[in-house]
N, C-alpha and C positions, 0 to 999 in steps of 0.2 A: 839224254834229251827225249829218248821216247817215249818213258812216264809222264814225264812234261808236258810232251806234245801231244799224247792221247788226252791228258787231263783237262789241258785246254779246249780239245776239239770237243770234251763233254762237258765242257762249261761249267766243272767242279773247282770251287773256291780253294784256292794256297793259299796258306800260312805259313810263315818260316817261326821257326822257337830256338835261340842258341843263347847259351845263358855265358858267352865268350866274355873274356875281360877286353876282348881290341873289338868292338861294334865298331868302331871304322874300316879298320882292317877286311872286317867279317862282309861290310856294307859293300867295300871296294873289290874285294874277289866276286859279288855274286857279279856286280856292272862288268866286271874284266871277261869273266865266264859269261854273259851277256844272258844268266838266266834271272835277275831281279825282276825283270817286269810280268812273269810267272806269276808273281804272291802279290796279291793283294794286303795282305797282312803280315806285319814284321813285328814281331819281339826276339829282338837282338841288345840283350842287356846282362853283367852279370846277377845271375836271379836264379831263385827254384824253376824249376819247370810248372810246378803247381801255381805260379804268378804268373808264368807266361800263359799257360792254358788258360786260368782264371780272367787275364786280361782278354785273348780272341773268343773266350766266350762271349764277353759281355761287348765286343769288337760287332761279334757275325751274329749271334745270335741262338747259335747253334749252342745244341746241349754238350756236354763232355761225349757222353754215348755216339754222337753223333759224327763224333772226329777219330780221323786214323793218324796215326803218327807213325814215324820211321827211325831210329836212333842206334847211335853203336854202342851208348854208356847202359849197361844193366841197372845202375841207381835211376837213372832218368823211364826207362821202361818202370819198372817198380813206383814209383812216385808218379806217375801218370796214368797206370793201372788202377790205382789207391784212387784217381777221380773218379774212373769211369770211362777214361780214352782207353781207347783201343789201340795199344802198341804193341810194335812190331819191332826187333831189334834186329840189325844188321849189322852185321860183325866186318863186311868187306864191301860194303855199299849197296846203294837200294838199286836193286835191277830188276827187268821186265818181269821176268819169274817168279821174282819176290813179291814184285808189287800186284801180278797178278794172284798169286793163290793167296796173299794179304787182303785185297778186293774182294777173294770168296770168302774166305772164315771171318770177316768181319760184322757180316750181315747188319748194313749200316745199309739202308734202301737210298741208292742217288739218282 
């Protein structure tokens, strides 16, 4: 929740991208976890990640360049790479550390 809660307190835009076969499923764990109202933006569908990115571009406005992502699939890193996001893979979940020195190498101006 502290990536969250700093993100919020800088008023930097979420987006969720999870290319799951249960989008219900996926929709009812964020409400249960009570962090959905976090993201403004959901693409929760099964899909490339190049659809979903494709779609919150044209959502937010924001260039690919412009977005940082987080993910544990090395195909989904690699194919979001290939736009222009900047991903970062996490093998055991996004934590403060991660998202911090994520924040520095990404030289995305927020």
């Amino acid at each position: 929740m502290r990536v969250l809660d700093w993100c919020c307190e800088q008023r930097l835009l979420l987006a969720l991208a999870s290319r799951t076969y249960e989008p219900a499923w996926a929709k009812r764990l964020l409400d249960l976890l009570e962090i959905r109202d976090y993201f403004e933006h959901e693409e929760i569908y099964p899909s490339s990640k190049d659809r979903h990115f494709k779609a919150l571009k044209k959502q937010t406005g924001y260039a690919f360049d412009q977005m940082l992502f987080f993910d544990d699939e090395p195909r989904n890193i690699q194919e979001d790479g290939q736009l222009g996001v900047k991903a970062v893979q996490v093998d055991n979940g996004l934590t403060w550390d991660v998202f911090v020195s994520a924040m520095g190498h990404s030289q995305i101006s927020f």
